[in-house]
N, C-alpha and C positions, 0 to 999 in steps of 0.2 A: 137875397137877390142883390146884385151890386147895382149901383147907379152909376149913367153913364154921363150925366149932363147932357145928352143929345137931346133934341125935342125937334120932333116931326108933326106937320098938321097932314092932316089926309084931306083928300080931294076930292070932289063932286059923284065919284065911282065909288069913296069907300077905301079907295088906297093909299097905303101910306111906304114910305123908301125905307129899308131899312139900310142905314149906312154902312159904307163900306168898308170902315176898321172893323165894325163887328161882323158883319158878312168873311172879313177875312179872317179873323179870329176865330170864327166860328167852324170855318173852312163849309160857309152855305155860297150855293156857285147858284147861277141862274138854274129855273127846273125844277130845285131841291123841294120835296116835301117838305112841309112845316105843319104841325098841329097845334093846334089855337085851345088854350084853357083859359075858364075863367077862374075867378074865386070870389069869397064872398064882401072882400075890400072894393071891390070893383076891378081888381088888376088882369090885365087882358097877360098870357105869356106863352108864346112863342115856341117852339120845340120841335129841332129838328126830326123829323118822322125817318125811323129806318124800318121798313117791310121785313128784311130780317130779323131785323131785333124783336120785330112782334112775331117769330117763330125760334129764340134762340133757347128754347127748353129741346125743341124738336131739334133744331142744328147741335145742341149738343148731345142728343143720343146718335146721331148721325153720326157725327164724328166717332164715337165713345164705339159704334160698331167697327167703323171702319180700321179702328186701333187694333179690336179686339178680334175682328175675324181675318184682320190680314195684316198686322204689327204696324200699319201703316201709321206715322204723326203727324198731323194736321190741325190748320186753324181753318175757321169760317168766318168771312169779316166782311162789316155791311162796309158803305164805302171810305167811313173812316175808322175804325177803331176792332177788333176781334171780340167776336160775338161767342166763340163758342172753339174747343180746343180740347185733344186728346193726343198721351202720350208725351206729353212735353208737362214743364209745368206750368199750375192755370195759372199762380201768382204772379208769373212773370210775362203773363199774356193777354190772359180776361181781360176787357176793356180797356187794354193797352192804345193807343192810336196807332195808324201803319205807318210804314215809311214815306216821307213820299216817292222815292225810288217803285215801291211795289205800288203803290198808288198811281202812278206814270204809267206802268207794268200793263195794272187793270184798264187803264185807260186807253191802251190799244188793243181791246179785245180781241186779244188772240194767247193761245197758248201759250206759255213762256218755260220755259226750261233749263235749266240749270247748264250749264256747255263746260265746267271743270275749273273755269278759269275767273269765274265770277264770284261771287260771295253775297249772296242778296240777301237781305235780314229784313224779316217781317213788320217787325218790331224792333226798335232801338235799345243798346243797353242786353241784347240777349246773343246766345249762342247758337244758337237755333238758324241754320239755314236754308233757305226755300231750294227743293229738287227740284220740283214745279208748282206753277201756279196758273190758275182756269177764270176767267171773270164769272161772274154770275149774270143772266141778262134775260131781264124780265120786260117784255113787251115792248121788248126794242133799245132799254135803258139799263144801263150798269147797276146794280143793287149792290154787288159784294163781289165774292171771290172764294174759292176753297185753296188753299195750298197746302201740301204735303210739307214738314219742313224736318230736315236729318240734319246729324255732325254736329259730335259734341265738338267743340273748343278744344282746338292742336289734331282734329283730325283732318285727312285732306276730304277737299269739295268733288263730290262725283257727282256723275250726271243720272238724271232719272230712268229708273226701269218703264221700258215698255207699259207692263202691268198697272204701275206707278201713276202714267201718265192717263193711261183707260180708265182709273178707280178716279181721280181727280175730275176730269172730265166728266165722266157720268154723276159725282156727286155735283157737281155744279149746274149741269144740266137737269139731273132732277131739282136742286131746291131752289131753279127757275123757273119750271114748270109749277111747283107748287106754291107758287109766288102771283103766279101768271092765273091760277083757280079761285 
C-alpha cells in the first residue's frame, strides 16, 4: 500500500472526503461504487467496485462465443479498463485501461460506429480498431461497454456490418440485464 501524506478526519455522519488527486488518479467520479475491506491491522481500504468485473469469467465466455460462432473480435470493459476479450490478443488487452476517447464514446450512450475515416483504439499502444461500440447500462448507469474491434495495422478502417452492429448491441444489452438481476 503506498502512503499518501493526506489525512482526513470524518464528520458527525461517518463521512470522510477522499481527495481529489486520488479521486483523479483513480479516475473514481462522483456515484462510483466503492467496497470497503477491513484487515486485521485495523486498515480500512477502499476499492473501486466494477459489477462487471464481478461477472468477467461470464463476459469472457461471452465474448469467447461470439468469436467462435460468428468470427466476430471483441472486448467487454467495465468503465475503465477491459474485463474480458476474444479474437484479438488478451496480453495486449486484459486489464489494459480504455482510451479516454472511447471512454467519451461510452459516455454518450449511444451507439458508435466506425464511418471509414476515424481510427478509434480501445486501448492505447494496440492495433486493434473499434468497428463499433454499445455502452452497457444497468439501471439507468453506465457499467461498461462491449466493442467489436478489426484491422490489423496498415490495413484500411471500414465501417461496421449491419450484423456487426445487431451482435454488439444485443451483447451489451444482455450483460445489462444480467447486471440489472
Amino acid at each position: 500500500m503506498k502512503a499518501t501524506g493526506i489525512v482526513r478526519r470524518i464528520d458527525d455522519l461517518g463521512r470522510v472526503v477522499i481527495p481529489k488527486e486520488i479521486r483523479r488518479t483513480m479516475r473514481i467520479r462522483e456515484g462510483d461504487p466503492l467496497e470497503i475491506f477491513t484487515d486485521r491491522e485495523g486498515e480500512v481500504i477502499f476499492k473501486k467496485y466494477s459489477p462487471i468485473g464481478e461477472m468477467a469469467q461470464f463476459a469472457a465466455q461471452y465474448a469467447e462465443t461470439l468469436y467462435k460462432t460468428c468470427g466476430l473480435s471483441c472486448v467487454i470493459c467495465d468503465r475503465d479498463a477491459v474485463i474480458a476479450c476474444a479474437g484479438i490478443p488478451k496480453k495486449e488487452y486484459n486489464d489494459r485501461k480504455i482510451t479516454p476517447e472511447a471512454e467519451a464514446i461510452m459516455e454518450q450512450r449511444q451507439l458508435y460506429t466506425c464511418t471509414g475515416k476515424d481510427a478509434l483504439h480501445i486501448v492505447d499502444g494496440t492495433a486493434g480498431v473499434v468497428s463499433c461500440l454499445m455502452p452497457i447500462i444497468t439501471d439507468g448507469d453506465i457499467t461498461g461497454c462491449v466493442a467489436s474491434v478489426s484491422q490489423k495495422e496498415g490495413e484500411e478502417v471500414t465501417s461496421a456490418t449491419d450484423l456487426e452492429i445487431k451482435l454488439i448491441q444485443t451483447a451489451a444489452g444482455f450483460l445489462g440485464r444480467q447486471l440489472d438481476s
